[in-house]
C-alpha positions as CSV (number, residue, x, y, z in Angstrom):
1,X,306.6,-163.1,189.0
2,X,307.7,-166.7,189.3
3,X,305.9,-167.4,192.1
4,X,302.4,-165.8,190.3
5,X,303.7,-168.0,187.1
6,X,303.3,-171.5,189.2
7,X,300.1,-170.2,190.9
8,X,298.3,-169.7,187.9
9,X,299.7,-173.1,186.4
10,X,298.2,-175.0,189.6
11,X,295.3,-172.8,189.7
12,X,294.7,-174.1,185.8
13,X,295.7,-177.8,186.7
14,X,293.2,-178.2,189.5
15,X,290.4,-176.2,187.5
16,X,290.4,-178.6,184.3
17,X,290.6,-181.8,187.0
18,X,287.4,-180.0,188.4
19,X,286.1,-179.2,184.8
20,X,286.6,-182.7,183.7
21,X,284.9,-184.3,187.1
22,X,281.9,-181.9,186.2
23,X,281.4,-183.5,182.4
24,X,281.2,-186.8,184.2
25,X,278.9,-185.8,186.3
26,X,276.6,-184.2,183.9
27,X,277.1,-187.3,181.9
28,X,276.1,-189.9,184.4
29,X,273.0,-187.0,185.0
30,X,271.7,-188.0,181.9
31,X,272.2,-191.6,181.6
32,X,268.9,-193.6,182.3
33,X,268.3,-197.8,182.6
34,X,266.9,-199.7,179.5
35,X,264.0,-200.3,181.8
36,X,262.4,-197.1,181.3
37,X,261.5,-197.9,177.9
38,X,261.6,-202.0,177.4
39,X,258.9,-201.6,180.9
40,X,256.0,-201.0,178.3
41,X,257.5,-204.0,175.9
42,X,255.8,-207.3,177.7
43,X,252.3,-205.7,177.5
44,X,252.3,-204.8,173.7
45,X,254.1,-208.2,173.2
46,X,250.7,-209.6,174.7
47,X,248.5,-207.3,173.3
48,X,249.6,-207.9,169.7
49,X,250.5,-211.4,169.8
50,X,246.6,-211.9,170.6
51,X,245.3,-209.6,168.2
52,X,247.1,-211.6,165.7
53,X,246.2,-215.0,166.9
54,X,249.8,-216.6,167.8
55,X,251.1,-217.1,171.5
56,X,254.5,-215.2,171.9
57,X,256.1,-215.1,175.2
58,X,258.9,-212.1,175.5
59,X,262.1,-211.9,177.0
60,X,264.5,-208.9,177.8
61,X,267.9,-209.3,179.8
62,X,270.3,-206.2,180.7
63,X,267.2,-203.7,181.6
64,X,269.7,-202.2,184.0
65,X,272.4,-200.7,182.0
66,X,272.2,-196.9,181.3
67,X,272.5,-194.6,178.5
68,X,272.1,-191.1,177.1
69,X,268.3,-190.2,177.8
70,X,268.2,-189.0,174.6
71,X,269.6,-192.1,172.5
72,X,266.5,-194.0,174.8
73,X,264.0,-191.6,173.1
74,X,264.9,-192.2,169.5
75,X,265.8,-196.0,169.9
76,X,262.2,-196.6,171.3
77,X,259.8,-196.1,168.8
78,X,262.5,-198.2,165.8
79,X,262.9,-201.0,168.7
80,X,258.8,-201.2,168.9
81,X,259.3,-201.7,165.4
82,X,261.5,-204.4,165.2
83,X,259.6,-206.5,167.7
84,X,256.4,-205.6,165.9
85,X,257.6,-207.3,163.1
86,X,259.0,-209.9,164.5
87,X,255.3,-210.4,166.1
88,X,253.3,-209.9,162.6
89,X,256.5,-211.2,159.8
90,X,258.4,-213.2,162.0
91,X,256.5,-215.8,164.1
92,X,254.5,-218.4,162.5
93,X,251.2,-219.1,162.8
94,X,250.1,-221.4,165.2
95,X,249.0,-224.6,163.0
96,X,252.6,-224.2,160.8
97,X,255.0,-224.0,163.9
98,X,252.9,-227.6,165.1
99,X,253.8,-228.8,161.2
100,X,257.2,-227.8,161.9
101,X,257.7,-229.3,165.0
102,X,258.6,-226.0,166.7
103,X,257.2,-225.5,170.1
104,X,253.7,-223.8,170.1
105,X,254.5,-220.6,171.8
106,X,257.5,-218.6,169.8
107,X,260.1,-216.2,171.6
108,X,260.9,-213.0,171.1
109,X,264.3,-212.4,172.9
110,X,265.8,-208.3,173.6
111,X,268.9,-208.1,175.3
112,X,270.9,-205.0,176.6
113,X,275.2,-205.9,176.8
114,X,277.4,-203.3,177.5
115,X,280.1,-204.1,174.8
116,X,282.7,-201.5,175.8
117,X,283.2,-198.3,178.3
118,X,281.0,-196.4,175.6
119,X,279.1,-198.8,173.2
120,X,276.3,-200.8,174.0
121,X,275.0,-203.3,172.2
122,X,271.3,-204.3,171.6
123,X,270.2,-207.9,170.4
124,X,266.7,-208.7,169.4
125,X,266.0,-212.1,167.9
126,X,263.1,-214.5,167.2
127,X,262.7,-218.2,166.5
128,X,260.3,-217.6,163.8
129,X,260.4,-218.3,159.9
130,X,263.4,-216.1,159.2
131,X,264.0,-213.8,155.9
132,X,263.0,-214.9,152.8
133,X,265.3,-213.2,150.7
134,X,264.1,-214.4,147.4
135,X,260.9,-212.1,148.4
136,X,262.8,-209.1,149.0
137,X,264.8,-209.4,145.9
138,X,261.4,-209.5,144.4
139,X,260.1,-206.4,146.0
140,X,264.0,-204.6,145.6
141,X,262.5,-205.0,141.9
142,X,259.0,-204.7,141.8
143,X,259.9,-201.2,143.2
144,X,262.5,-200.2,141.2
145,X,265.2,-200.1,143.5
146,X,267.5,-202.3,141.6
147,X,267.4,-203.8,138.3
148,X,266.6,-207.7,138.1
149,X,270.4,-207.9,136.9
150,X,272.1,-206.5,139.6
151,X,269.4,-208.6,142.0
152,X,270.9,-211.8,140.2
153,X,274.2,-210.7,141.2
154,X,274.2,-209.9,144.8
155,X,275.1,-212.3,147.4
156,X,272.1,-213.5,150.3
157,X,274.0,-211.1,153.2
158,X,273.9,-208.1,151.0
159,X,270.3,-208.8,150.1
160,X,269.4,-208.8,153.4
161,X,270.3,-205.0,153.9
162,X,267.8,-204.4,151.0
163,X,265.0,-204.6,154.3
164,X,266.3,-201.4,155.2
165,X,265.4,-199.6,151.9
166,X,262.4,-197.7,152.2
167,X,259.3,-199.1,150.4
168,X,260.8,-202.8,151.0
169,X,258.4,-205.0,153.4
170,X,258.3,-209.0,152.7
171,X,254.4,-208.7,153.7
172,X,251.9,-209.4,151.0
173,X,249.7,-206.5,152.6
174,X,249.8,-203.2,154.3
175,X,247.8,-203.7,157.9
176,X,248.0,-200.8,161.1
177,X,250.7,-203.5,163.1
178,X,253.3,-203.3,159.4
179,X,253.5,-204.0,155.8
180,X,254.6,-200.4,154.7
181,X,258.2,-201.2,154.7
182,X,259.0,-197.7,156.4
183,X,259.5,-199.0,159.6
184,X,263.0,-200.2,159.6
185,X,264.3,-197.6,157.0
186,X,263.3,-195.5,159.9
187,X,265.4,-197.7,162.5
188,X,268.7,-197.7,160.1
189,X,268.5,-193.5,160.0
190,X,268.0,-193.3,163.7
191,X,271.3,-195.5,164.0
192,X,273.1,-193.7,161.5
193,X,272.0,-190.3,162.9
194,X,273.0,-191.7,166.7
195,X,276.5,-192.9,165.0
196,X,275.8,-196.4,165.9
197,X,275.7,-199.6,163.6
198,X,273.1,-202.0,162.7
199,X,273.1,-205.6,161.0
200,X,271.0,-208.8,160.5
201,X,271.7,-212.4,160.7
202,X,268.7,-214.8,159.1
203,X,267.9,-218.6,158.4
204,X,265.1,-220.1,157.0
205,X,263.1,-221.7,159.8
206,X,264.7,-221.2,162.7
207,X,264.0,-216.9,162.8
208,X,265.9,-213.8,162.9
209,X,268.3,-211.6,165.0
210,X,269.1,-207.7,164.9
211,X,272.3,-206.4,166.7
212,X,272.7,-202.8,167.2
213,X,275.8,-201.0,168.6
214,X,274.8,-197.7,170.3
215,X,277.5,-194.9,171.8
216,X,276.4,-194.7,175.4
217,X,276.7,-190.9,175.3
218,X,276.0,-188.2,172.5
219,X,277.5,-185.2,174.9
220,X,280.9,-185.3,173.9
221,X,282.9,-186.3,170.3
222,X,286.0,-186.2,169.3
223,X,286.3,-184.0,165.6
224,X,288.5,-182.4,163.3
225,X,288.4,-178.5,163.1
226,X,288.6,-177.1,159.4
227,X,288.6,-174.2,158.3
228,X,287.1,-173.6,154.9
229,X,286.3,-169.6,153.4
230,X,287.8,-168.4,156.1
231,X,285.0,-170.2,158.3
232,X,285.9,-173.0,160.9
233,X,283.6,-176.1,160.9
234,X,283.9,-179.5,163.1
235,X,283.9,-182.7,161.0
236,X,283.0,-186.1,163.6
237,X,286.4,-187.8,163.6
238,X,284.0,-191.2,163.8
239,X,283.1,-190.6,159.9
240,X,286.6,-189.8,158.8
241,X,288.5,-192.6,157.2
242,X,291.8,-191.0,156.1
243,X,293.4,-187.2,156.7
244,X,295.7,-186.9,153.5
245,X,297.6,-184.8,151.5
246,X,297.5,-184.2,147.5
247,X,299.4,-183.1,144.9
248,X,297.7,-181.2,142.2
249,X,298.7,-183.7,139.8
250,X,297.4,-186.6,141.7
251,X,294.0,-185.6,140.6
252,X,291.9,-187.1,137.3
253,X,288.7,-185.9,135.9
254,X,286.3,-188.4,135.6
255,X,283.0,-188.2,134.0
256,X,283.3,-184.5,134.8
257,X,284.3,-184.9,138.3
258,X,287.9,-184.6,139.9
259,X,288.7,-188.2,141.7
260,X,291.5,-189.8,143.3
261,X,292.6,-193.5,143.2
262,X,293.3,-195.0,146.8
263,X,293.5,-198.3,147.7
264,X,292.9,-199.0,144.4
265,X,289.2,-197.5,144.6
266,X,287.8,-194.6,142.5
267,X,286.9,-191.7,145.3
268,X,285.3,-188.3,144.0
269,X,286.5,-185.3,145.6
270,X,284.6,-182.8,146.2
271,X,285.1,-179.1,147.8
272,X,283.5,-178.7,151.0
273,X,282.8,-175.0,150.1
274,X,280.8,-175.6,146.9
275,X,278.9,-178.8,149.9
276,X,278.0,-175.9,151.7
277,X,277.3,-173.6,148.8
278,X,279.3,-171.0,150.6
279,X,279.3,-167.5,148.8
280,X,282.5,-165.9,150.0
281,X,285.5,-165.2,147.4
282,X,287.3,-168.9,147.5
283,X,290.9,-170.1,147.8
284,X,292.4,-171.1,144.5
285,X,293.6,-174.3,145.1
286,X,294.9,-174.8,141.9
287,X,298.2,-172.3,143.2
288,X,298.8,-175.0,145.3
289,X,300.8,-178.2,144.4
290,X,299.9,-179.9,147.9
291,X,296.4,-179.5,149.4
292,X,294.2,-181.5,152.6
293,X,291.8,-183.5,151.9
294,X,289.5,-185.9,154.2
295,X,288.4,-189.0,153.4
296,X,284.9,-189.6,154.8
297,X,282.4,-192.6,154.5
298,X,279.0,-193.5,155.8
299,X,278.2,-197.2,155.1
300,X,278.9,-198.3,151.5
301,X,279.2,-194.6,150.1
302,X,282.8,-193.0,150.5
303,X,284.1,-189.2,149.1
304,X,286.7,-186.9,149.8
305,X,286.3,-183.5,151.2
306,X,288.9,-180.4,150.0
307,X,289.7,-178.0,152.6
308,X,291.4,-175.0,152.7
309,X,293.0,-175.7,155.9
310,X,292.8,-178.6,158.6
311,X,293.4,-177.1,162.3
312,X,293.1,-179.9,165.3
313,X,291.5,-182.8,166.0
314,X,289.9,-182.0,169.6
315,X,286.9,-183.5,172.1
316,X,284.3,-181.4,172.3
317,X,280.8,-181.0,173.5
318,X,277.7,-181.2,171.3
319,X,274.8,-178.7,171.1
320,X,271.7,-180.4,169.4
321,X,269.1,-177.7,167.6
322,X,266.5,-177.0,169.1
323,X,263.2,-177.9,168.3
324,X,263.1,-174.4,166.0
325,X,265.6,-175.9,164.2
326,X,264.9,-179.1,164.5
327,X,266.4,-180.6,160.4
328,X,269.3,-178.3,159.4
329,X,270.8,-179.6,155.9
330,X,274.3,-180.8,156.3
331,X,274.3,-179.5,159.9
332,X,273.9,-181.8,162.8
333,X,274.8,-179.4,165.5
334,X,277.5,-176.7,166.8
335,X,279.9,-176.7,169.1
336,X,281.5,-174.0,171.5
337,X,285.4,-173.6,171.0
338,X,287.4,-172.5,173.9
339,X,288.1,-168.9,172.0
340,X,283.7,-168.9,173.1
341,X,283.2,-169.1,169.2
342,X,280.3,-171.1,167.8
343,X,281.4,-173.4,165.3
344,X,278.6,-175.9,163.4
345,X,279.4,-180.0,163.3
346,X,278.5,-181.2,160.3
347,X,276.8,-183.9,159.2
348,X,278.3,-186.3,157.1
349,X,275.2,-188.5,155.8
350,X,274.0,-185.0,154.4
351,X,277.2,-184.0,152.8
352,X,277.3,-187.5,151.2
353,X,273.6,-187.3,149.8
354,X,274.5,-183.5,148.5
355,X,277.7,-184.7,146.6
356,X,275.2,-186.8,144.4
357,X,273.2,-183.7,143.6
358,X,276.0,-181.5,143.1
359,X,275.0,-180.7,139.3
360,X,273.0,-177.5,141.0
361,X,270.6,-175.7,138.8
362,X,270.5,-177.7,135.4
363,X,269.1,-180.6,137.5
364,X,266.8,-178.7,139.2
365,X,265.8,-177.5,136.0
366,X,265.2,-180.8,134.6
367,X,263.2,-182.1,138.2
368,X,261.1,-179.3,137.3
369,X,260.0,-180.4,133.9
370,X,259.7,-183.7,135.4
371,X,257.1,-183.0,137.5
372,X,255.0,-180.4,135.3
373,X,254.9,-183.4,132.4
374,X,254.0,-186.0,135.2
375,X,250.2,-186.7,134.8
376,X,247.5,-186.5,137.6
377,X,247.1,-190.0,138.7
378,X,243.1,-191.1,139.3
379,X,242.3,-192.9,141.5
380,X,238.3,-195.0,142.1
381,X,236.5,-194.6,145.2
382,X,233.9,-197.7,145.9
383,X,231.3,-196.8,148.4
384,X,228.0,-196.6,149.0
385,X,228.0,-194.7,152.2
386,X,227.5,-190.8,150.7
387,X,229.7,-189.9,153.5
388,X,232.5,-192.2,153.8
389,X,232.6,-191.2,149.5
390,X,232.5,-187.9,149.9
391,X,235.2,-187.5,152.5
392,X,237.1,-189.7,150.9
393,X,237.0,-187.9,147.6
394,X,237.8,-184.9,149.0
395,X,240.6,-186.0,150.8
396,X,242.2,-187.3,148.1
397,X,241.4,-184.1,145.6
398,X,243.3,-182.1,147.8
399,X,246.2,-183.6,147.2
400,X,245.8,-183.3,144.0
401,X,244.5,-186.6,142.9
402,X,241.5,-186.9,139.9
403,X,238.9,-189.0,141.5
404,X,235.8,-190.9,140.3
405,X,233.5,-192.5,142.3
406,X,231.1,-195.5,142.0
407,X,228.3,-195.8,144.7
408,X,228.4,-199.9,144.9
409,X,231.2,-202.6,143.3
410,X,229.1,-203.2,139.9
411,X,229.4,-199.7,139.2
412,X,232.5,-199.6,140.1
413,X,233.6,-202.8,138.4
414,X,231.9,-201.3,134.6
415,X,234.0,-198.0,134.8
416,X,237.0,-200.0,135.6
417,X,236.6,-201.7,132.3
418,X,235.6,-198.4,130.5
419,X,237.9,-196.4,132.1
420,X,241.7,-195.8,133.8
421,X,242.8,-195.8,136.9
422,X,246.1,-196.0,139.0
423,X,244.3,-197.2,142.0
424,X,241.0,-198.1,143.7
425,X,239.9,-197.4,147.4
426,X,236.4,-199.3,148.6
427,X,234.5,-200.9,151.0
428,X,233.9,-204.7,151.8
429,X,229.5,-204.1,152.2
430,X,228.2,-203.2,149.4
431,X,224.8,-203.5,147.5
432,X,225.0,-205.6,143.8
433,X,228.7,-206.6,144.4
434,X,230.9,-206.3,147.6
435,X,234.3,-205.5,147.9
436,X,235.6,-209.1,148.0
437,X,234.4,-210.0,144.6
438,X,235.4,-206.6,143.3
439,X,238.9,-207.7,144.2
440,X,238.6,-210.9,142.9
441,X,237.1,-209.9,139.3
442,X,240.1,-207.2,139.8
443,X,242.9,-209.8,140.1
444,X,240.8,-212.3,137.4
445,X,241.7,-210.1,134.8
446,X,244.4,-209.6,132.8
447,X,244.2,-206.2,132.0
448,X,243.4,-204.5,135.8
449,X,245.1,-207.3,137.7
450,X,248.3,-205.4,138.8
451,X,246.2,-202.1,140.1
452,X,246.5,-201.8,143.7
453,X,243.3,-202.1,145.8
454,X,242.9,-200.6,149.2
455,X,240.2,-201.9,151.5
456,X,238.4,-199.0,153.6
457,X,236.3,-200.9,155.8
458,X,234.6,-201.3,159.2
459,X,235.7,-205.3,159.1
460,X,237.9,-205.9,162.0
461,X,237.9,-209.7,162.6
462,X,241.2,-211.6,161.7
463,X,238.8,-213.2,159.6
464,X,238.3,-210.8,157.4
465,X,241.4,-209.5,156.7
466,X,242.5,-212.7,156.1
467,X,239.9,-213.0,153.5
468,X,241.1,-209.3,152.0
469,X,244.7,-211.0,151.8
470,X,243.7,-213.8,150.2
471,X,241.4,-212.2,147.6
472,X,244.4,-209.9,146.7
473,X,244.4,-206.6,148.5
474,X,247.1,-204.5,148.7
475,X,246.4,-203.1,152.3
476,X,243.4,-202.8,154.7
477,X,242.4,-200.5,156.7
478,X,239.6,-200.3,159.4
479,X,237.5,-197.7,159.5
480,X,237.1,-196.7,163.4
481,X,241.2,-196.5,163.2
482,X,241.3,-194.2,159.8
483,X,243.7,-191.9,159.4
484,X,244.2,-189.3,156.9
485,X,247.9,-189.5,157.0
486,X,247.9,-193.2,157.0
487,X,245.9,-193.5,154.1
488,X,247.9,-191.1,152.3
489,X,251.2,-192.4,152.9
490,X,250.2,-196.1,151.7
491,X,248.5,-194.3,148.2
492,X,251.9,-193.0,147.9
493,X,254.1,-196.2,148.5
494,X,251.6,-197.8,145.8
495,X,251.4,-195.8,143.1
């Protein structure tokens, strides 16, 4: 028996050496270079840069350090992003960098450094004119994402977060290269999804530079097993601030909400059961004196989570859903426990966003009300092409829109002045009045000036939509690259 005892311990030792040289394996079979995606980068540099009338010349270092296929594929399109804005925002034109006594050509500069044995970091910078935070306050206002007090109040480095709000852009007009202010609201998910970080260091004149830290693998974390309703769950140890324990008179009600004080901050605790709206009969904690709780934070926002029981804090390997189930709330993925039981990881950023809507069915209720009281907005179509009109019209009626139409910008202009609207859609070539002096009477008067205009239009030169910007458009669009999608999206961000 002995001697079977010390087989089967070295017959376990050399399998989990073998098991363990297999995961790094499979990991370095899914690492790829940088250069598989930053390959296509120098040609849309080019191809944008003269579209836009500057001269841009781009540089990339660190092409040949590898990571996680899968972090390449949703890093691309947000990095395309960045260094589209840096092309479009960031640059200046050509006569102002010659008034500023900046060389003629600016620089776009992305470079890959491997930071650590699993973070990489990503640097993309520009010598252009920098943020100008005053404008994004502006906009932070304008679209009611803080008040003008607490704008007053907040220091230039947290101001410059506010670009990665949705529905902030610093451009004066929505165009197909930016200007919708989704873009990097996108990136900042994508880095919070991928458990990576993301910040921004601007100055006035002299351009802009965006660092993000990347894991170089997603196959394996390290989490904590809980076990809540009799159900085990894995919580990503990289989210988890604090493991404590509380006694039952450590707790305070607060504005209807239990809360604890640590480090002399206010945090809400909340149960993970009623997170997860699970149904099962629950533990009473309150027959407790001491129970678990775990801190967890995800930028600025920070909560505590009340488990039944905490297990083990253990590595293991991530299963991503499928395409099938491609957004699970609260979920992120599951894991296989040695036992062969499935266990889900959750997600964090979903658990944080369902504390703040954890009144349940009375503010559903109320959401509901909202929305039946909320009035059809109507919206003026400005064309004389019966076909371009009537597309248009229906387009927009499907989504439940009221729409008028005007066949030329006189037309359009008198029912303006007879009539309401929450926005107006035409064309540049028109009979009577065209679209540029539609705009301009628009913005002329006191009464209409703050509706949005969108030009629909088969103007393409720079020249022209210059000319839209200046006359006081609120996006253009180009008719041989309409979208239905697109045009929807931006109706949506302005009204």
């Amino acid at each position: 028996m002995e001697a079977l005892l010390k087989s089967a311990e070295n017959e376990a030792k050399m399998t989990e050496t073998r098991i363990d040289t297999f995961m790094e394996e499979i990991k370095s079979i899914m690492l790829l270079p940088f250069s598989s995606i930053l390959e296509m980068f120098p040609k849309m540099v080019r191809d944008l840069s003269r579209y836009v009338g500057k001269e841009i010349e781009f540089i990339s270092s660190g092409e040949e350090i590898e990571i996680d296929r899968r972090i390449l594929e949703e890093i691309k399109d947000p990095l395309m992003h960045i260094v589209r804005n840096c092309i479009d925002h960031g640059i200046e034109e050509y006569e102002e960098r010659r008034r500023l006594k900046k060389p003629l050509k600016g620089t776009i500069n992305l470079t890959v450094i491997q930071v650590s044995s699993d973070r990489v970091e990503i640097e993309i910078s520009d010598d252009g004119a920098g943020i100008n935070i005053d404008k994004v306050k502006e906009k932070a206002v304008k679209n009611k994402l803080l008040t003008q007090e607490q704008v007053d109040n907040m220091n230039d480095e947290s101001a410059k977060m506010l670009i990665f709000k949705s529905g902030i852009s610093t451009s004066d007009i929505i165009t197909d290269i930016s200007g919708r202010g989704l873009g990097l609201a996108i990136l900042y998910e994508k880095v919070q999804k991928l458990e990576g970080n993301i910040s921004v260091k601007s100055e006035r004149g002299k351009g802009t530079t965006f660092t993000i830290t990347l894991p170089i693998t997603i196959s394996t974390h390290r989490g904590i097993l809980v076990k809540v309703a009799k159900q085990y769950f894995v919580i990503p140890t990289g989210k988890i601030e604090k493991v404590i324990r509380v006694k039952k008179d450590e707790l305070k009600i607060m504005e209807n909400m239990a809360t604890i004080l640590l480090d002399e901050g206010i945090i809400p605790v909340i149960k993970l059961q009623d997170l997860l709206e699970i149904k099962e009969p629950k533990i009473e904690v309150d027959s407790r004196d001491i129970f678990p709780i775990l801190i967890v934070k995800d930028m600025k926002h920070k909560i505590g989570l009340s488990v039944d029981e905490i297990i083990i804090e253990q590595e293991v390997l991530v299963k991503r859903f499928n395409k099938q189930l491609k957004r699970v709330r609260n979920i992120s993925g599951a894991t296989i426990l040695g036992s062969g039981q499935v266990v889900p990881i959750l997600d964090v950023s979903d658990l944080i966003k369902s504390s703040l809507k954890s009144d349940g069915q009375a503010l559903n209720m109320i959401m509901d009300m909202k929305k039946e009281n909320t009035e059809k907005k109507c919206i003026i179509v400005v064309e004389d092409s019966i076909t371009s009109r009537t597309l248009l019209k229906n387009i927009l009626e499907t989504q439940g829109y009221s729409v008028k139409t005007a066949v030329d910008g006189l037309q359009g202009w008198r029912m303006l002045k007879s009539e309401k609207f929450d926005l107006v859609i035409t064309d540049v070539e028109m009979p009577k009045m065209d679209g540029f002096e539609l705009i301009t009477k628009i913005r002329e008067d006191n009464e209409l000036s703050e509706i949005p205009v969108i030009l629909v239009t088969s103007l393409e030169s720079r020249e022209d939509k210059e000319r839209g910007i200046d006359v006081g458009a609120s996006a253009y669009i180009v008719k041989s690259d309409f979208q239905q999608n697109n045009l929807l999206e931006i109706i949506k961000r302005l009204i």
